[in-house]
C-alpha positions as CSV (number, residue, x, y, z in Angstrom):
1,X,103.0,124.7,95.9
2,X,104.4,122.2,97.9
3,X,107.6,120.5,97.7
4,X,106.1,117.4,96.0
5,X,104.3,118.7,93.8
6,X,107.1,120.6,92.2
7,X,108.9,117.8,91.9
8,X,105.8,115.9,90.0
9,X,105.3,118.9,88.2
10,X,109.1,118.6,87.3
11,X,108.7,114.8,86.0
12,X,106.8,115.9,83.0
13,X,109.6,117.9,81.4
14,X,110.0,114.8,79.4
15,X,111.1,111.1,78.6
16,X,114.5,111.5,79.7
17,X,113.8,112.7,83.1
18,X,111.6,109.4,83.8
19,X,113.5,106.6,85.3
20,X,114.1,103.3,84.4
21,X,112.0,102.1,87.4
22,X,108.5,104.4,87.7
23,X,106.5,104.8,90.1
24,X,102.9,104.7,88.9
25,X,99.7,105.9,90.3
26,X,96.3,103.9,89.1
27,X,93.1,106.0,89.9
28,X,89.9,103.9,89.6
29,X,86.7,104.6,90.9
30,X,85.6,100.2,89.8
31,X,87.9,98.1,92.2
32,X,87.3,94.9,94.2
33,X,85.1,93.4,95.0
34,X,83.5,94.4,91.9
35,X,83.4,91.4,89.5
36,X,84.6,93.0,85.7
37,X,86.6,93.8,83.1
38,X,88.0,96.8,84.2
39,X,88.9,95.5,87.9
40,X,90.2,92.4,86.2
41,X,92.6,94.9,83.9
42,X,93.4,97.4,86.5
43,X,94.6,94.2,88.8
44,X,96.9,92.1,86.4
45,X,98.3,95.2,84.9
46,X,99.7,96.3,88.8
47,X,100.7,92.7,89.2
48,X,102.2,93.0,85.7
49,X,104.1,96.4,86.4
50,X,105.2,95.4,90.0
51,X,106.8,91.7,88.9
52,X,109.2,94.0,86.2
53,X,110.3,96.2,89.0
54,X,107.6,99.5,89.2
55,X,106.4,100.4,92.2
56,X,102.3,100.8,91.8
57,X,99.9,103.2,93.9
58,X,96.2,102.6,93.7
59,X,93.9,105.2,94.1
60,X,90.8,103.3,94.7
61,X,87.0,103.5,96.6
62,X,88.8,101.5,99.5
63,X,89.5,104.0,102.5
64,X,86.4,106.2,101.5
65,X,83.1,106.7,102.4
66,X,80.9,105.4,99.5
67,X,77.3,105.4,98.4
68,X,75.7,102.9,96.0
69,X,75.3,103.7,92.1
70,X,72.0,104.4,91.6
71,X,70.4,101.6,89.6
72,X,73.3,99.5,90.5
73,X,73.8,99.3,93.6
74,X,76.6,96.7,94.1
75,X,78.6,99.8,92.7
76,X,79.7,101.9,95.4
77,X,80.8,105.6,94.2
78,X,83.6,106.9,96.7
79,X,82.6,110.1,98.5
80,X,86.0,111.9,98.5
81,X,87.5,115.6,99.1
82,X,89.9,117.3,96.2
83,X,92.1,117.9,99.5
84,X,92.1,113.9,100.5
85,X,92.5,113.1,96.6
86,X,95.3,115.9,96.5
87,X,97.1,114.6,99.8
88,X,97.2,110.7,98.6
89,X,98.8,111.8,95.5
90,X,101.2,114.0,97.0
91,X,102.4,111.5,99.6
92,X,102.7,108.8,96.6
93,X,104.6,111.4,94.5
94,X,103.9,109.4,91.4
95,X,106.2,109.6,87.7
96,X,103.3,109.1,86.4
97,X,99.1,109.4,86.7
98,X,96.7,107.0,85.1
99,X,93.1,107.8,85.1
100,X,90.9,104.6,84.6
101,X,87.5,105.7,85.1
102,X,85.5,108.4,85.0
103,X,83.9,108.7,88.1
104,X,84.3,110.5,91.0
105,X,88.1,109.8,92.1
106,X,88.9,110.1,88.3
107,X,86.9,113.6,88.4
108,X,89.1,114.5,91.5
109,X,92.4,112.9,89.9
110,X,92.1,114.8,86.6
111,X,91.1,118.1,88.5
112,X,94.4,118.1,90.6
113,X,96.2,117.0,87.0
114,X,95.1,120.0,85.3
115,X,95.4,122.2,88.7
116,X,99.0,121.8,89.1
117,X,99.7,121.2,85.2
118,X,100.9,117.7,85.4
119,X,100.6,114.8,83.0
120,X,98.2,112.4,83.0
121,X,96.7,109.7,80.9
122,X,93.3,107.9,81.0
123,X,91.9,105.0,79.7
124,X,88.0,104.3,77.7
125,X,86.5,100.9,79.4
126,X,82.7,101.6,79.7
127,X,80.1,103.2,77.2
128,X,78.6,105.2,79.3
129,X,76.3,106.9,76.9
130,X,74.8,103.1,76.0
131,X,73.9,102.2,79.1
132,X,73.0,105.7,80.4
133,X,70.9,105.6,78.0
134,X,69.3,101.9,78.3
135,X,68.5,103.0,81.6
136,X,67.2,107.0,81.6
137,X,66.0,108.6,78.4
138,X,69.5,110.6,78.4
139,X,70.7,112.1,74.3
140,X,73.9,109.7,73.9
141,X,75.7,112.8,72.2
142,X,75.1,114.8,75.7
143,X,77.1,112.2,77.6
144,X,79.7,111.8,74.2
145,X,80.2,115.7,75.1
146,X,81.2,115.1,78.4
147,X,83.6,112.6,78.4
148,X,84.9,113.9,75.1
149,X,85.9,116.8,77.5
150,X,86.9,114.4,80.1
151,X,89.2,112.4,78.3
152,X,91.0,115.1,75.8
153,X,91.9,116.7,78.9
154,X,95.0,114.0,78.8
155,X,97.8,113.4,77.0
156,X,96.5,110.2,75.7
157,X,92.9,108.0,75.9
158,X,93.7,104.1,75.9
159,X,91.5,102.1,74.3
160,X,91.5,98.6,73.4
161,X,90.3,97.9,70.0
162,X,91.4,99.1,66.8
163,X,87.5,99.4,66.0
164,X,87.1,101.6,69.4
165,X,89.5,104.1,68.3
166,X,88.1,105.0,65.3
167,X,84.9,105.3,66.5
168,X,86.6,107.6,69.7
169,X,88.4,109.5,67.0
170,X,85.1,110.4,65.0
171,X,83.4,111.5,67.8
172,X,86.2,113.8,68.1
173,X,88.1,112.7,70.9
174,X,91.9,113.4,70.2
175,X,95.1,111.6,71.0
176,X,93.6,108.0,70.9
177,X,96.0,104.9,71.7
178,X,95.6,101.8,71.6
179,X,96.7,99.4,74.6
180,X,94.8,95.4,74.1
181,X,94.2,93.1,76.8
182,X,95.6,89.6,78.2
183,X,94.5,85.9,79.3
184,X,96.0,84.2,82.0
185,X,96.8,81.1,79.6
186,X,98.2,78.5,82.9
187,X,94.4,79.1,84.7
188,X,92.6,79.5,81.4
189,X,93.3,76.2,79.6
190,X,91.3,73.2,78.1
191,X,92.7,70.3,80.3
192,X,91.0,71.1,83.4
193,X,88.2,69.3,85.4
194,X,84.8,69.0,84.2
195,X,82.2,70.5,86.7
196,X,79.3,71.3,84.5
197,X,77.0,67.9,84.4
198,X,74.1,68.5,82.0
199,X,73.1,67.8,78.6
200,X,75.1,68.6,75.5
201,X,76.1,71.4,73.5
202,X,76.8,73.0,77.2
203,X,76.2,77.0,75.8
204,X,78.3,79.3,78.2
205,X,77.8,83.2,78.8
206,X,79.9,84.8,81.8
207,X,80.1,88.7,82.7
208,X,77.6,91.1,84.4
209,X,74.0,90.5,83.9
210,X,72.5,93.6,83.7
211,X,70.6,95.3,80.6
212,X,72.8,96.6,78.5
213,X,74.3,93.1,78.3
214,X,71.7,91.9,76.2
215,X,71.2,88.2,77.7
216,X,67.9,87.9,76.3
217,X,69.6,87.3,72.9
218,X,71.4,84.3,73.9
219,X,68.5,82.9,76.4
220,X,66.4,83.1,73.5
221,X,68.4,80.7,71.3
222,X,66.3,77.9,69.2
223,X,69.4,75.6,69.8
224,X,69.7,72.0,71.8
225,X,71.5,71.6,74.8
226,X,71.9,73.8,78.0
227,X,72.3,77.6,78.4
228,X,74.4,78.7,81.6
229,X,75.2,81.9,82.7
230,X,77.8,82.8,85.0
231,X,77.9,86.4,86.4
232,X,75.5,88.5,89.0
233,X,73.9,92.0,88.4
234,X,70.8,94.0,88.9
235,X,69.2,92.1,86.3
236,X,69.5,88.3,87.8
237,X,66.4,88.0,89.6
238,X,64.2,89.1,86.6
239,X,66.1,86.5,84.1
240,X,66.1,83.8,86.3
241,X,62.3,84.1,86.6
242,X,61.8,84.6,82.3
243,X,64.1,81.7,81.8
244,X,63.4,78.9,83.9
245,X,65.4,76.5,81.7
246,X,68.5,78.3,81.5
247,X,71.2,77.7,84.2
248,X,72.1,80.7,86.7
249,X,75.3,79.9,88.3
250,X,75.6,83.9,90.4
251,X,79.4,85.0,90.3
252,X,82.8,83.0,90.3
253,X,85.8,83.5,89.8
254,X,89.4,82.3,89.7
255,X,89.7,78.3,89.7
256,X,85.9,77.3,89.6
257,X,85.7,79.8,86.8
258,X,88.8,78.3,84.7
259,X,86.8,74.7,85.8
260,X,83.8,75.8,84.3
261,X,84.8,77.6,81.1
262,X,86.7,74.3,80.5
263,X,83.7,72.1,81.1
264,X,81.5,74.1,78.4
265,X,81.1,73.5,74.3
266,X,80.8,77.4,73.2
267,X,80.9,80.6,74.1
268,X,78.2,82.9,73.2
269,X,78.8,87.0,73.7
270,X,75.4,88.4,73.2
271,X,76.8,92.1,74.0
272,X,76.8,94.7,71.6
273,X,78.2,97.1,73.8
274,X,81.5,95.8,75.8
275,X,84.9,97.8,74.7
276,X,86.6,94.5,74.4
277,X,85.0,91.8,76.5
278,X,88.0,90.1,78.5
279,X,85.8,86.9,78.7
280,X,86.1,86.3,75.0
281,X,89.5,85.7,75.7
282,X,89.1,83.9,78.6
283,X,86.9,81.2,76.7
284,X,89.6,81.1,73.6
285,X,92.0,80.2,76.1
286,X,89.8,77.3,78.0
287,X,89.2,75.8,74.2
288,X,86.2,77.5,73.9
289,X,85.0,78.6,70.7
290,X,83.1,82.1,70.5
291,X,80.1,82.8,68.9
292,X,78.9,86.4,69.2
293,X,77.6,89.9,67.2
294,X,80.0,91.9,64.5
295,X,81.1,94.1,66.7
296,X,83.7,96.2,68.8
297,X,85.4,93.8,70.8
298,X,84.5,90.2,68.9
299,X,85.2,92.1,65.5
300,X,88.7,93.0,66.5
301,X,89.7,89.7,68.4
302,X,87.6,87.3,66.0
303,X,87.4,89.0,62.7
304,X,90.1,86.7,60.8
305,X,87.4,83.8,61.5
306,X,90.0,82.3,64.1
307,X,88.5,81.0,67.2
308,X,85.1,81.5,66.5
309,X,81.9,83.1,64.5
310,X,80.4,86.7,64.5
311,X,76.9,87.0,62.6
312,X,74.1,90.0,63.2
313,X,72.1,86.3,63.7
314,X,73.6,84.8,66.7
315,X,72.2,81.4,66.0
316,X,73.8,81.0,63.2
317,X,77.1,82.4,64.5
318,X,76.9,79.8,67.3
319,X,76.1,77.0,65.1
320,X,78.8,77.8,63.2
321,X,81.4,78.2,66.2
322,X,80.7,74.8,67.4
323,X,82.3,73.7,64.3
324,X,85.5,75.4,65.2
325,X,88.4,73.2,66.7
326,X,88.4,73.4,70.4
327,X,92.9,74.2,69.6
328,X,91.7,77.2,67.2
329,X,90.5,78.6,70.2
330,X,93.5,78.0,72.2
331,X,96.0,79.3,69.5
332,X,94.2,82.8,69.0
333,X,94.6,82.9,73.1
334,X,97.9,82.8,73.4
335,X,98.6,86.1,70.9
336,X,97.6,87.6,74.3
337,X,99.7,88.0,77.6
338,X,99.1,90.5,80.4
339,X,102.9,90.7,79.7
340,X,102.8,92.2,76.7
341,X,99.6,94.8,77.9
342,X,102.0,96.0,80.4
343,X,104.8,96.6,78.1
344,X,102.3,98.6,76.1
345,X,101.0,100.5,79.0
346,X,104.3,101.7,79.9
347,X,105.7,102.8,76.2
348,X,102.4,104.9,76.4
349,X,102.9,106.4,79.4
350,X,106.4,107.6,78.2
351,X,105.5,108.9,75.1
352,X,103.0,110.7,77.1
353,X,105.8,112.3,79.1
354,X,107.9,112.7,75.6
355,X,105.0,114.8,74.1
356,X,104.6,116.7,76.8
357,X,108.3,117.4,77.4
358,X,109.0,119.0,73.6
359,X,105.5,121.2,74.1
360,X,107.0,122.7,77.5
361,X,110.3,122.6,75.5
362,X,109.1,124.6,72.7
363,X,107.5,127.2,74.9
364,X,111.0,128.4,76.9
């Protein structure tokens, strides 16, 4: 073994032998230029944990050979070694490892975790099983099984609803946490410039159009005004040409997203299957009320009736949420900062090391 890897090895003895300032290595197999929540996440939290002093490695698809996901292919899947994956972490010589996704860098990650018996967390973004299943007629328990196996593997899954926990925990994954997301507030706001000329209630979606993100639900809507959707996917083409009326706007981000958020009367989240949805926040923070499904994600963010309307009939949730005070949006916004997800992210990762410590303790 060499002489790094003794010394990672060596960090997870416990909390008191991590310093103040860690050094923290993000493996993700979804990075830029991706458009999603997970990227979106993965980025502000190593902008979050660099500004407070922690030196960040990320262990992405960049620097790899990739193919493209089947079914979706504007996901490339790195092709990479166990020795490249085992070299770039040696030469980081992280305090800590963070496992974001499950594919096939996260595979390689956690392999040379468990290898050379050092600590490692991960984190639950996608449900997999869903839209495995919406896609190939795949059991959802087989693919449960799998990451079950992936993730208890850890010492600690991070997930970002209250609601996604328990339903992790009676599927019988173990050692659940959970870590919440942030909004940009100063880009996200209310007072920005209207871009979006057409007639009114202006009805705003925005994230990947693909199946399992059930757009049909909101396209569908027997309500006035205009529908727009912001986001690209495999499934643009074939909704552009079953909804000739609604607007298609492709990807944006940044400054002519903030503009357009701003410029729109309601959100609607047709998804049933997001772990969070980072765009619900997104839209509180531009003034936009939300009107979406009862369910992991809009349940935990919007169940106090704050900022918007949840309903198994979306039409009445959205009529409802156009009701809602552009400023009750706002307010329920800023109890989120990429700050305070970062803070989060970090106690985790040292209780990791603290668990871990007092079972190697208890075994001398």
């Amino acid at each position: 073994m060499s002489g790094g890897v003794n010394q990672l090895a060596d960090k997870n003895l416990g909390a008191e032998k991590l310093p103040a300032t860690l050094r923290i290595m993000l493996v993700t197999d979804a990075w830029h230029p991706q458009i999603n929540g997970v990227v979106r996440t993965l980025d502000r939290l190593a902008q979050e944990l660099a500004a407070d002093g922690h030196m960040v490695d990320l262990l992405t698809p960049a620097g790899f050979s990739t193919i493209p996901l089947p079914s979706y292919s504007d996901i490339r899947l790195a092709l990479a070694t166990p020795r490249q994956i085992a070299r770039r972490i040696d030469a980081a010589n992280p305090d800590h490892i963070h496992v974001a996704t499950e594919g096939p860098l996260g595979f390689l990650a956690r392999r040379f975790c468990l290898a050379r018996s050092v600590s490692f967390t991960t984190s639950y973004h996608t449900r997999f099983p869903e839209y495995l299943r919406a896609r190939l007629p795949v059991p959802e328990s087989w693919t449960y099984r799998w990451l079950r196996r992936f993730h208890n593997a850890g010492a600690g899954t991070l997930v970002a609803t209250p609601s996604l926990a328990a339903e992790l925990t009676q599927r019988g994954f173990t050692n659940v946490r959970l870590w919440t997301r942030g909004v940009d507030t100063q880009t996200y706001r209310p007072d920005r410039r209207p871009v979006l000329d057409l007639p009114r209630p202006i009805l705003l979606s925005v994230g990947r159009v693909a199946v399992e993100k059930n757009l049909p639900a909101f396209l569908e809507l027997d309500l006035p005004g205009s529908k727009v959707v912001v986001g690209d996917g495999p499934a643009l083409a074939a909704l552009k040409g079953q909804y000739p009326d609604a607007v298609f706007l492709g990807a944006r981000t940044g400054e002519e997203l903030a503009d357009i958020y701003a410029s729109a009367d309601l959100f609607v989240f047709p998804s049933r299957t997001d772990t969070f949805g980072i765009v619900l926040l997104e839209a509180l923070a531009s003034g936009l009320p939300v009107a979406a499904y009862p369910v992991t994600g809009p349940l935990d963010v919007l169940g106090d009736g704050l900022g918007g309307a949840l309903s198994e009939d979306l039409g009445q949730a959205a009529r409802a949420a156009l009701a809602i005070p552009r400023g009750d949006a706002r307010t329920k916004a800023m109890s989120y900062s990429w700050s305070s997800c970062a803070k989060l992210f970090l106690r985790h990762v040292r209780t990791a090391h603290g668990e871990i410590g007092t079972m190697l303790r208890s075994r001398i």
